[in-house]
C-alpha positions in Angstrom: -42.1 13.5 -4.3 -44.9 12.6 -2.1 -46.5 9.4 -2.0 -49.6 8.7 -3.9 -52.8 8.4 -1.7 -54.9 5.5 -2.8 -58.6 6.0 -2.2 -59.5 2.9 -0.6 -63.5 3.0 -1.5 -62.7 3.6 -4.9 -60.7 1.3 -5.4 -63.0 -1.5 -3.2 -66.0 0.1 -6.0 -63.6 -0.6 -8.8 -63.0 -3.7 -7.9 -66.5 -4.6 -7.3 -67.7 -3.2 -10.4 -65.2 -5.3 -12.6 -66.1 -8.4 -10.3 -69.9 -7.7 -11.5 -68.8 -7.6 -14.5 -66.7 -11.0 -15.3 -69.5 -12.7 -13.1 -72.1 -11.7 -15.5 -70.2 -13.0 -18.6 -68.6 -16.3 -17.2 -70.6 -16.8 -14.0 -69.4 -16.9 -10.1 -67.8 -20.6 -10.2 -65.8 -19.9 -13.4 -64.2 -16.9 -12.5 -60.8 -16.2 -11.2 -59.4 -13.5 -9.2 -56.7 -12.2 -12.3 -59.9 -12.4 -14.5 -61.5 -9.6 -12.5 -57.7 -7.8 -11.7 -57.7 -8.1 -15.5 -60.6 -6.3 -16.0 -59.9 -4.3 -13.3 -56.8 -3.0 -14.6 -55.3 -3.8 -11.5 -52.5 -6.9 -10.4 -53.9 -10.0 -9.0 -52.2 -8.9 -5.4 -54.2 -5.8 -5.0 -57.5 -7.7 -5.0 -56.1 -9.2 -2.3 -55.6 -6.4 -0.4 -59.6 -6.1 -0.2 -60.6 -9.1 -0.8 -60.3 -12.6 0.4 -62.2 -14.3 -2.4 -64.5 -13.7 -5.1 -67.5 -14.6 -3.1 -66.5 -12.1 -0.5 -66.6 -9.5 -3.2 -69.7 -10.5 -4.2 -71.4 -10.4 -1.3 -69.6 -6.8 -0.8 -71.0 -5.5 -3.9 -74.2 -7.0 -3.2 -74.4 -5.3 0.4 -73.3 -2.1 -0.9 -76.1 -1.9 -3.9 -79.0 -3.1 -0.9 -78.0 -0.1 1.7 -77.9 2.2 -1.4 -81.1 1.1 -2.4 -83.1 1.2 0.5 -81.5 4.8 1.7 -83.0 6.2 -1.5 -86.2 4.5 -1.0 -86.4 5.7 2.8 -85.6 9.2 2.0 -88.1 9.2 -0.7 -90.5 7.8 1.7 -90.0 10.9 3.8 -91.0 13.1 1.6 -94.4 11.3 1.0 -97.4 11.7 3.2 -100.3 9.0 1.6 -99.4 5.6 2.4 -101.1 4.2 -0.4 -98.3 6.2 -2.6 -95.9 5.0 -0.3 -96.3 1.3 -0.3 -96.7 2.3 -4.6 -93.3 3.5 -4.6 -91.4 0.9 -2.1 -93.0 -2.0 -4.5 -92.2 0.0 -7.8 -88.3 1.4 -6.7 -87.6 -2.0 -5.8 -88.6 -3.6 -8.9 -87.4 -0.9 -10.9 -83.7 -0.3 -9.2 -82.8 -4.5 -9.3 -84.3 -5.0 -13.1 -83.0 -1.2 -14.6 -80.0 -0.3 -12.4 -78.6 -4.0 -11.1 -80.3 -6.4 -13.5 -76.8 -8.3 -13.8 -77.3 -9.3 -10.2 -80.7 -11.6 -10.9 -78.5 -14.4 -12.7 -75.1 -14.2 -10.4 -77.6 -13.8 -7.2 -79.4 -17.5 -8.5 -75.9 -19.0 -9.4 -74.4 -17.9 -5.8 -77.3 -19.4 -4.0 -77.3 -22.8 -6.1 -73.8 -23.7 -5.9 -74.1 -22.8 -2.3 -76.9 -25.1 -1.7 -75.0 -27.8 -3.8 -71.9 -27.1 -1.8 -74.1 -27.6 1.8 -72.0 -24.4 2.2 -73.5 -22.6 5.4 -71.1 -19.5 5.5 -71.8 -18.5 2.3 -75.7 -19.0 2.1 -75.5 -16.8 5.2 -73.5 -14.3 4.5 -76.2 -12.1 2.6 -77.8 -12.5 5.7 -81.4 -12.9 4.0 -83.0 -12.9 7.1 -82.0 -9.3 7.9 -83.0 -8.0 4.9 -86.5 -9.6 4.5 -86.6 -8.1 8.5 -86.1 -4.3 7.0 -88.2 -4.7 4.4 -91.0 -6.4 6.9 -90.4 -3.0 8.7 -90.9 -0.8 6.3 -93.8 -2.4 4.6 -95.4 -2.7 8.1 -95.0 1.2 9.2 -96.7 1.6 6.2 -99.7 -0.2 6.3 -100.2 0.5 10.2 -99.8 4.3 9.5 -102.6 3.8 6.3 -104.7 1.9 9.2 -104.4 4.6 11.1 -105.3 7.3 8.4 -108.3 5.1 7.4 -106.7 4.5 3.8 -106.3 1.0 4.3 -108.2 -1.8 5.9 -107.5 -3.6 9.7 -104.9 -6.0 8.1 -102.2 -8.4 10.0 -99.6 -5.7 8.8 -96.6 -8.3 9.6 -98.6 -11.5 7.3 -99.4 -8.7 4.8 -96.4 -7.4 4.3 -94.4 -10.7 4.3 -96.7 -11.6 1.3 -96.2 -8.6 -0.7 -92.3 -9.1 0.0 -93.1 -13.1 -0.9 -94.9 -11.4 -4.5 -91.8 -9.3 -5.0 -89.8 -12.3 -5.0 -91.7 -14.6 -7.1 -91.8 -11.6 -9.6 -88.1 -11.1 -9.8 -87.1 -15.0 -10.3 -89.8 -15.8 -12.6 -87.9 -13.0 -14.5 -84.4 -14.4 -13.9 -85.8 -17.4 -15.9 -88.0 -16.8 -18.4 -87.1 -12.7 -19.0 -88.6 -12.6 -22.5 -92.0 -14.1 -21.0 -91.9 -12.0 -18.1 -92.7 -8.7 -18.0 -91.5 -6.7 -14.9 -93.3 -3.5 -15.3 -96.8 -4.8 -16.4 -96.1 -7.3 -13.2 -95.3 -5.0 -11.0 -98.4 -2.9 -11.7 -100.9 -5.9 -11.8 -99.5 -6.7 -8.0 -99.9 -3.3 -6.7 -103.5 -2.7 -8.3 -104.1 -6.5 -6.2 -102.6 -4.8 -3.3 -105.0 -1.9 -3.5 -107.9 -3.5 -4.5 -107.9 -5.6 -1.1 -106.2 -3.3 1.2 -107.8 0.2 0.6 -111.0 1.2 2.8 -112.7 2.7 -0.9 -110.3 1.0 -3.9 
């Protein structure tokens, strides 16, 4: 009989998913590697085999959903020639994709970064590597705006101040959400920012 291959990713993704899950129900800090094997279906000593702790995984899992986000985003971009629809659907995807698809991520995201902070735990606060990802988002946002400056669709604007505000806006948006949800509401939110954003930025709103 031949040995059985093991699909590494898949297993990593299964892993991941079951991590997601037992984070969401008992939070990051009161989680244990055999709850997620548990839920897993998997022994203790396979996580292992991936994973060196349960913050690596989340920051794994939290990696993996970003690159899969924004490589949709990008490829939808490319198929899109007015920027004002452009910057419209890199606001709304991003909204929609963390509240609809990985809304369990708002309340482990704000528990990973609090008990970091408490912690005066360095690695971990930079191992999401925030800094990169506000970067790639600054760069998308500003391609945008130059090229609607360039089609006359948008005003002369600092394109790099602009679009750190809008990303700044995003961000208020999703943690006013992650804590008061039932007061908050993300669609209605996310429209009242972009009609702001057009109202200033477009040449004839």
């Amino acid at each position: 009989m031949s040995p059985r291959v093991i699909d590494k990713e898949a297993k990593k993704q299964q892993i991941m998913n079951a991590a997601i899950q037992v984070f969401a129900r008992n939070g990051i800090v009161k989680t244990k590697m055999i709850d997620i094997a548990d839920t897993a279906g998997i022994g203790k000593g396979t996580i292992y085999e991936y994973f060196r702790s349960k913050e690596e995984i989340f920051v794994t899992a939290f990696n993996h959903l970003y690159a899969g986000m924004t490589d949709r985003i990008e490829a939808e971009l490319a198929s899109i020639t007015d920027p004002a629809l452009k910057l419209k659907l890199v606001i709304e995807e991003s909204l929609r994709a963390f509240f609809e698809e990985h809304k369990d991520f708002a309340g482990i995201m704000l528990e990973f970064w609090a008990e970091a902070i408490r912690n005066n735990d360095e690695t971990t606060l930079q191992s999401i590597q925030l800094d990169k990802i506000y970067e790639h988002y600054r760069t998308i946002l500003s391609q945008i705006i130059n090229e609607g400056i360039q089609k006359g669709v948008f005003k002369t604007v600092d394109t790099f101040s602009t679009s750190a505000i809008i990303i700044a806006a995003m961000d208020g948006i999703m943690l006013q959400w992650i804590l008061a949800p039932e007061v908050i509401d993300i669609y209605k939110s996310a429209e009242a920012l972009m009609n702001l954003i057009m109202n200033g930025m477009q040449v004839n709103p």
